[in-house]
C-alpha positions in Angstrom: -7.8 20.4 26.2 -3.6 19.7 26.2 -2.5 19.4 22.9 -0.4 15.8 23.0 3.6 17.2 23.0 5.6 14.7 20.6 9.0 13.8 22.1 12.4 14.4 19.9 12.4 10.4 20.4 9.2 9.7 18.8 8.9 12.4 16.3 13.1 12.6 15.0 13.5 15.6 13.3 16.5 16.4 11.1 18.7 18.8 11.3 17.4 20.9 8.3 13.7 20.1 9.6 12.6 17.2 7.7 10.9 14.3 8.9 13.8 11.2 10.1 13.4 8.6 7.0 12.1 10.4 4.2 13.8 13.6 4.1 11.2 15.6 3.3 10.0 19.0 4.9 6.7 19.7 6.0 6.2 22.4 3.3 7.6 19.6 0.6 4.8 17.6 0.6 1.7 17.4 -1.6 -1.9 16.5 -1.0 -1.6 14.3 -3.7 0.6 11.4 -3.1 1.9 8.3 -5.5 3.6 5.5 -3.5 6.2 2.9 -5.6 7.6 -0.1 -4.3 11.0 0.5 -7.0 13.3 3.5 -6.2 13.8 3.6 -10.0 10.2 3.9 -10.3 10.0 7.3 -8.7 12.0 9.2 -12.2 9.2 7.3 -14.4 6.4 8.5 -12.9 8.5 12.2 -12.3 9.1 12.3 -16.1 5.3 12.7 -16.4 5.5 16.0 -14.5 5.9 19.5 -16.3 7.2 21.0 -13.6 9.9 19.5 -10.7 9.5 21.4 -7.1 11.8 19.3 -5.3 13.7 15.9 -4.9 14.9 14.1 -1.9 16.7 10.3 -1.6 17.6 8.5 1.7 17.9 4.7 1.6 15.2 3.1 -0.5 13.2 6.5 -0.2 13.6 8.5 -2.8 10.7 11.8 -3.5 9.7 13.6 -5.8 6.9 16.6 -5.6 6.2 18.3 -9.1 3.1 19.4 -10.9 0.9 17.3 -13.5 -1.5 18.8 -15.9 -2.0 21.5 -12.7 -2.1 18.9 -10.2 0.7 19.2 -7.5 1.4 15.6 -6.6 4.4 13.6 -4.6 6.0 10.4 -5.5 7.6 8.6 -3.2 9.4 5.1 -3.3 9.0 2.6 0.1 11.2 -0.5 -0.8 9.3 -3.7 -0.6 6.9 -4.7 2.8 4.6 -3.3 4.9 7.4 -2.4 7.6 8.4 0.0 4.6 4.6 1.1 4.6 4.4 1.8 8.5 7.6 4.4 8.5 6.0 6.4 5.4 2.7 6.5 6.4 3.5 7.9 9.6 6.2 9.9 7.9 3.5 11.6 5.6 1.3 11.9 8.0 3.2 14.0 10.3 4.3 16.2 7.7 0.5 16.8 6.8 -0.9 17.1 10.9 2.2 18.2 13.2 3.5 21.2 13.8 7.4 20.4 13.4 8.0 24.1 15.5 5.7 23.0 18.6 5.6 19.6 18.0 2.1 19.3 18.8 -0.9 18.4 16.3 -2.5 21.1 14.2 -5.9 22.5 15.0 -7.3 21.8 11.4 -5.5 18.6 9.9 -5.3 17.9 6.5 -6.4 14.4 4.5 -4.1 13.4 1.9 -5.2 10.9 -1.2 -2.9 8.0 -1.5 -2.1 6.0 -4.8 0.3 2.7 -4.6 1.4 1.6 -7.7 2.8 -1.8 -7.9 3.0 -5.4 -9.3 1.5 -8.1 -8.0 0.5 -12.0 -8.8 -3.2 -13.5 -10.0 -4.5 -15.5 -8.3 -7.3 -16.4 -10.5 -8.2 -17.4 -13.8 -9.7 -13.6 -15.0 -5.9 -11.8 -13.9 -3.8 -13.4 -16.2 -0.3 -11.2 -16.5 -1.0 -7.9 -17.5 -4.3 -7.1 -15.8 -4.9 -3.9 -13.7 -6.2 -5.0 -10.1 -7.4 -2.4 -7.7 -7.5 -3.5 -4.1 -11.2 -3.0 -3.0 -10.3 -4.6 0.0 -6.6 -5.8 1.2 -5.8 -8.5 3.8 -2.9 -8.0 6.0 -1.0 -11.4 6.5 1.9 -8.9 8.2 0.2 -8.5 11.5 1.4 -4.0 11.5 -2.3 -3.5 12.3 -2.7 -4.9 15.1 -0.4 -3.1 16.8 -2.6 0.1 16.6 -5.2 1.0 19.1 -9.0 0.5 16.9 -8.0 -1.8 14.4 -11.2 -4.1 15.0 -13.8 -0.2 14.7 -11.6 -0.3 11.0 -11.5 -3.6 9.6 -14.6 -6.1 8.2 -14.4 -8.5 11.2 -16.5 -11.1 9.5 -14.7 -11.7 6.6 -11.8 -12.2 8.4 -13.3 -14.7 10.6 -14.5 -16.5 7.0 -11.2 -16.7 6.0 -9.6 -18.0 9.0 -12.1 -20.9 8.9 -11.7 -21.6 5.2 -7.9 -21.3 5.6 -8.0 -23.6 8.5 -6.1 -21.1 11.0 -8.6 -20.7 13.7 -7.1 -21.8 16.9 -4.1 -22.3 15.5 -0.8 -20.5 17.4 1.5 -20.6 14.8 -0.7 -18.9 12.3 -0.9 -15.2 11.2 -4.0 -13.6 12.8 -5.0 -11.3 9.3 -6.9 -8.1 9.1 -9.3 -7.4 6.8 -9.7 -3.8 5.6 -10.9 -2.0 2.9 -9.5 0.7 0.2 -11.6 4.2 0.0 -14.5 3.7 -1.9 -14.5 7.2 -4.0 -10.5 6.8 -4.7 -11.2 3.3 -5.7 -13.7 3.8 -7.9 -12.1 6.8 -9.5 -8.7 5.2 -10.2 -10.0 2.1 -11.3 -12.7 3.5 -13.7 -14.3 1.0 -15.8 -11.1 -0.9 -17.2 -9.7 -2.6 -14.5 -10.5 -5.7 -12.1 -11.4 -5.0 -8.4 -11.2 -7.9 -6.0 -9.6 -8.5 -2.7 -5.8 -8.2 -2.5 -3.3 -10.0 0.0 -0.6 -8.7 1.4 2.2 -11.2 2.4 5.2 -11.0 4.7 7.5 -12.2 2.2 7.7 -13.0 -1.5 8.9 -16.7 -1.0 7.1 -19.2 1.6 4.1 -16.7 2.8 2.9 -16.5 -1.3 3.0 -20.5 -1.6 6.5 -20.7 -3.4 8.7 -23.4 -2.3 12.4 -23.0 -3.6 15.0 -24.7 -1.4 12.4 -25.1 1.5 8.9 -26.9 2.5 6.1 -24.9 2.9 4.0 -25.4 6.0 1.0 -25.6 4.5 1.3 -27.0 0.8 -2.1 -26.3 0.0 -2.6 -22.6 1.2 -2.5 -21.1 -1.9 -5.6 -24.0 -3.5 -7.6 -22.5 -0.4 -6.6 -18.2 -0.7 -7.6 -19.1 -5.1 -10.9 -21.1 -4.1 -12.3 -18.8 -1.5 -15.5 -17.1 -1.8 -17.0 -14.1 0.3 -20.4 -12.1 -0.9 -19.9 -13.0 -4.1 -16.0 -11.7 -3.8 -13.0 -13.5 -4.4 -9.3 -13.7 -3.7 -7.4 -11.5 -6.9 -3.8 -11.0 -6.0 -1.1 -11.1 -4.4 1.4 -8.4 -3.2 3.0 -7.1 -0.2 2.1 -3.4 1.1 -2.0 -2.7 0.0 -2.8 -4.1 4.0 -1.0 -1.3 5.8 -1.4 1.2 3.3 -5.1 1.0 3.9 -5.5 0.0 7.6 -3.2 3.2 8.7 -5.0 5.4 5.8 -8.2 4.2 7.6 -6.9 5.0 11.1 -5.3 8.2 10.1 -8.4 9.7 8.6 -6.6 9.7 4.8 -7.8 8.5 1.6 -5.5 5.4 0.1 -5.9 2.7 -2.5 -4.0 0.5 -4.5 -3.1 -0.6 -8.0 -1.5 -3.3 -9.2 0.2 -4.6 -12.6 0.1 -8.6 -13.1 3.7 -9.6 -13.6 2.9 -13.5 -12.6 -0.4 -15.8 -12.5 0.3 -18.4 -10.1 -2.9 -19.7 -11.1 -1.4 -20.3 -14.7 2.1 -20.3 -13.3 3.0 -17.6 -15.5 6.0 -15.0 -15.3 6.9 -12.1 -17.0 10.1 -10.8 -16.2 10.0 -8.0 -19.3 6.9 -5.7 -17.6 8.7 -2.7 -16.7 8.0 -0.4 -20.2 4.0 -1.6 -19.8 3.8 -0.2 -16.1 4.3 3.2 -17.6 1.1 3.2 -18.9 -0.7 2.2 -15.4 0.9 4.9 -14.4 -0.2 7.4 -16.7 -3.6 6.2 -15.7 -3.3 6.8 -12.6 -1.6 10.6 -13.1 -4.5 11.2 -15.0 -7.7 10.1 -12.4 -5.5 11.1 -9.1 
C-alpha cells in the first residue's frame, strides 16, 4: 500500500523543522501533554517541573516540555476556541505520526494522553465556583467536527438527537447542528479520581450570546440556557460551560489519542456568581492533575 505523501501546503514545515503554528520539533514533544487556554498559564504549570527541556512561543502558543516527578510531559497554551483546538491537535498530532523527512505517516504511530486545564461556568446547583468538573462527555456547539470524515462512528448519536429536541432546534436552519462525544474513559477516571464532579460539558462558540449572556445585545433564544440547566439524559445532566472540551475530544477520538478535560468553576450562572480572583486556586488543579497524568 502507498503511504499518503503530505504536501508542503498541507503539512507547512518551518524552516528549522518544526511544525507551522506551534514551533515545536518533532523530537520536542512529549507523550504526555497539558493543554491551557492562558499563555500565562503555561510558566505555572512549568514551575512544577524539576527539570526544563525546551521552550517555544509563537502567537498565543507558547510550550513547554520538562520533566515532573520522572514523568516527561508538554504544556502547551491554545488561546481561547475550538478553532485554537483544531490547529494544535493536528499540530501535535503530526509531530507524534509523520515523518517531517518523507512527509509520509509512520509505520508504528504513537497515542499521546491529553489533559485540558481550564475554567469554565456551572450550570447547576452542585458546581458552585470552585468545583473541579471533568468532562465525561463534551458537546460541540462549534460545528469543527463535522467537518471530519466519521464524526457520526465517534459521537453518541442519540443524545444528540435528545438534546436537539429538548433545545427545540430540530428542523431549525439557523441553529447549530451539535456533536456529542465523549472523554476517554481510563484518563477520565484517573484524573478526576474521587474528588471531583463529572457531568457533561458544553463547548460554545463564543463567551457572550452562545453561553446565554446578553450585554449590549438580545439573545435569540432567551430561554436557552433554562433548557441546557434543566436537561436530563440517563440519569446525566448538563455541568458546565466552556469553549474547547468538544474538539479536544472529537479529534482525540478520531486521531486514535487519549484526551480529557478539567475544569475550574470561576462563575455559576445558575447562582449568577463570579469570581474574578481564581487564578492562585487553579494552581492547585493543576498540581492534581501533574500528579494523576
Amino acid at each position: 500500500m502507498v503511504k499518503k505523501y503530505f504536501e508542503e501546503s498541507e503539512l507547512i514545515i518551518n524552516a528549522d523543522g518544526s511544525i507551522f503554528h506551534l514551533h515545536i520539533r518533532p523530537e520536542q514533544l512529549a507523550g504526555k501533554i497539558i493543554l491551557v487556554g492562558d499563555p500565562g498559564r503555561v510558566a505555572t504549570v512549568a514551575s512544577h517541573f524539576t527539570e526544563t527541556e525546551c521552550e517555544t512561543e509563537s502567537r498565543e502558543f507558547h510550550s513547554v516540555t520538562g520533566y515532573y516527578k520522572g514523568k516527561r510531559i508538554t504544556v502547551i497554551s491554545t488561546g481561547i476556541g475550538c478553532d485554537n483546538i483544531d490547529i494544535v491537535m493536528n499540530e501535535i498530532d503530526a509531530l507524534a505520526n509523520i515523518d517531517f523527512n518523507t512527509r509520509q505517516e509512520k509505520e508504528h504511530l504513537t497515542q499521546l494522553e491529553i489533559v485540558r486545564i481550564g475554567t469554565c461556568g456551572g450550570l447547576q446547583p452542585h458546581t458552585p465556583i470552585g468545583t473541579y468538573i471533568c468532562s465525561e462527555k463534551s458537546v460541540g456547539f462549534d460545528g469543527l467536527l463535522n467537518f471530519y470524515a466519521g464524526r457520526n462512528t465517534v459521537c453518541d448519536l442519540q443524545l444528540e438527537r435528545a438534546l436537539l429536541n429538548h433545545l427545540g432546534w430540530s428542523g431549525n436552519m439557523c441553529a447549530p447542528a451539535p456533536y456529542v462525544i465523549d472523554s476517554d474513559k481510563e484518563l477520565a477516571d484517573r484524573i478526576s479520581g474521587d474528588d471531583m464532579v463529572k457531568g457533561i460539558t458544553v463547548a460554545c462558540g463564543g463567551f457572550f450570546g452562545p453561553q446565554g449572556r446578553q450585554l449590549r445585545l438580545p439573545l435569540a433564544d432567551p430561554h436557552q440556557n433554562e433548557k441546557i440547566e434543566s436537561f436530563r439524559y440517563e440519569g446525566m445532566c448538563i455541568t458546565n460551560f466552556e469553549m474547547e472540551s468538544s474538539a479536544l475530544a472529537g479529534l482525540a477520538r478520531l486521531m486514535g489519542h487519549k484526551a480529557t478535560t478539567v475544569c475550574m468553576v470561576i462563575a455559576n450562572r445558575y447562582a449568577k456568581e463570579a469570581n474574578t480572583g481564581y487564578k492562585n486556586k487553579i494552581d492547585d488543579l493543576i498540581r492534581t492533575v501533574l500528579e494523576r497524568i
